[in-house]
N, C-alpha and C positions, 0 to 999 in steps of 0.2 A: 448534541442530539445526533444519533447514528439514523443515517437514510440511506435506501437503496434507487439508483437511481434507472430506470429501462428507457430504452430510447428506442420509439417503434419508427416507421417510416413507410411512406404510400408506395404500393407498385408503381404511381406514375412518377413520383419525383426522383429524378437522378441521382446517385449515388455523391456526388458532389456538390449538391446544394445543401444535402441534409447537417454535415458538420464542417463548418471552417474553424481551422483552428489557427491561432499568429505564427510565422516561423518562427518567435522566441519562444513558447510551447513547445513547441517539436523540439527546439533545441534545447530544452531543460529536460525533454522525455526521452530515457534508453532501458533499454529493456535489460532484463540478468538473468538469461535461462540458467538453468540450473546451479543456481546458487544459494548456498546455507544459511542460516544463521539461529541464534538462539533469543525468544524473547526472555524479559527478566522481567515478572512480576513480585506485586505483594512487599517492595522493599528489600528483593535479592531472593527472597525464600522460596520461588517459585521459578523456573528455567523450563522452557519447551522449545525443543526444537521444530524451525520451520522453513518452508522454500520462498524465497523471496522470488515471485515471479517477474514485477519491474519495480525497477529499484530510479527515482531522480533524485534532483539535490534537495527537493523539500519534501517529496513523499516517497510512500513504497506500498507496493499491493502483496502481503504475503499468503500463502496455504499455511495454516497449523497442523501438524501430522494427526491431527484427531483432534475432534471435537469438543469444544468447551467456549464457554461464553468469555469474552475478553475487557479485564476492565478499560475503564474510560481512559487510564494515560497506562505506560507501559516502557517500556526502554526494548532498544532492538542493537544486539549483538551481532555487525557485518561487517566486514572486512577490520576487524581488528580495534572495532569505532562501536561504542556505546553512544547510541540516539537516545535521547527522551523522546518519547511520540504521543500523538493524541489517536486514537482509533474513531477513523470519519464513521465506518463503515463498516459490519458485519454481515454474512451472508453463509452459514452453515461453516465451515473450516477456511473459508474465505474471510478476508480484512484489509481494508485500505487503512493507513496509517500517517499520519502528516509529522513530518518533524516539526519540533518545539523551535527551534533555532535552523534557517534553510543553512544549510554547509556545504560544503562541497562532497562529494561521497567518492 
């Protein structure tokens, strides 16, 4: 099931209490501006290129260059590395994507 998830916060609570995250989190999260890759749908038949805006060893958040609904698993073409992925998440040309298998990327 794809969710969109918004995180509001009060004027009065400090910017710091709102998200803690563990330093092994931070250390599995890096960011990959400007970087390529191609999804592969449909069993090969289908190729679209997209920007992987953060890229970890078990997930990635990409833009698709134009709009279209993404199925439920998909493979993601980066750095020379076909991923199997699941899509968490859809949001207009936005998509979070969880690798099948965490690897190293």
């Amino acid at each position: 099931m794809r969710s969109i998830l918004f995180m509001s916060q009060k004027a009065d609570t400090p910017s710091s209490d709102v998200m803690k995250t563990s330093p092994q989190i931070r250390q599995d999260f890096s960011e990959a501006p400007n970087l390529t890759a191609t999804i592969v749908m449909d069993g090969g038949l289908t190729r679209a290129p997209v920007s992987v805006m953060n890229l970890s060893r078990t997930n990635a958040q990409i833009e698709v260059h134009y709009a279209t609904e993404l199925p439920p698993t998909l493979s993601l073409l980066v750095n020379n590395r076909l991923e199997l992925c699941e899509v968490i998440w859809q949001f207009a040309q936005f998509a979070g994507l969880r690798f099948s298998i965490a690897q190293a990327v």
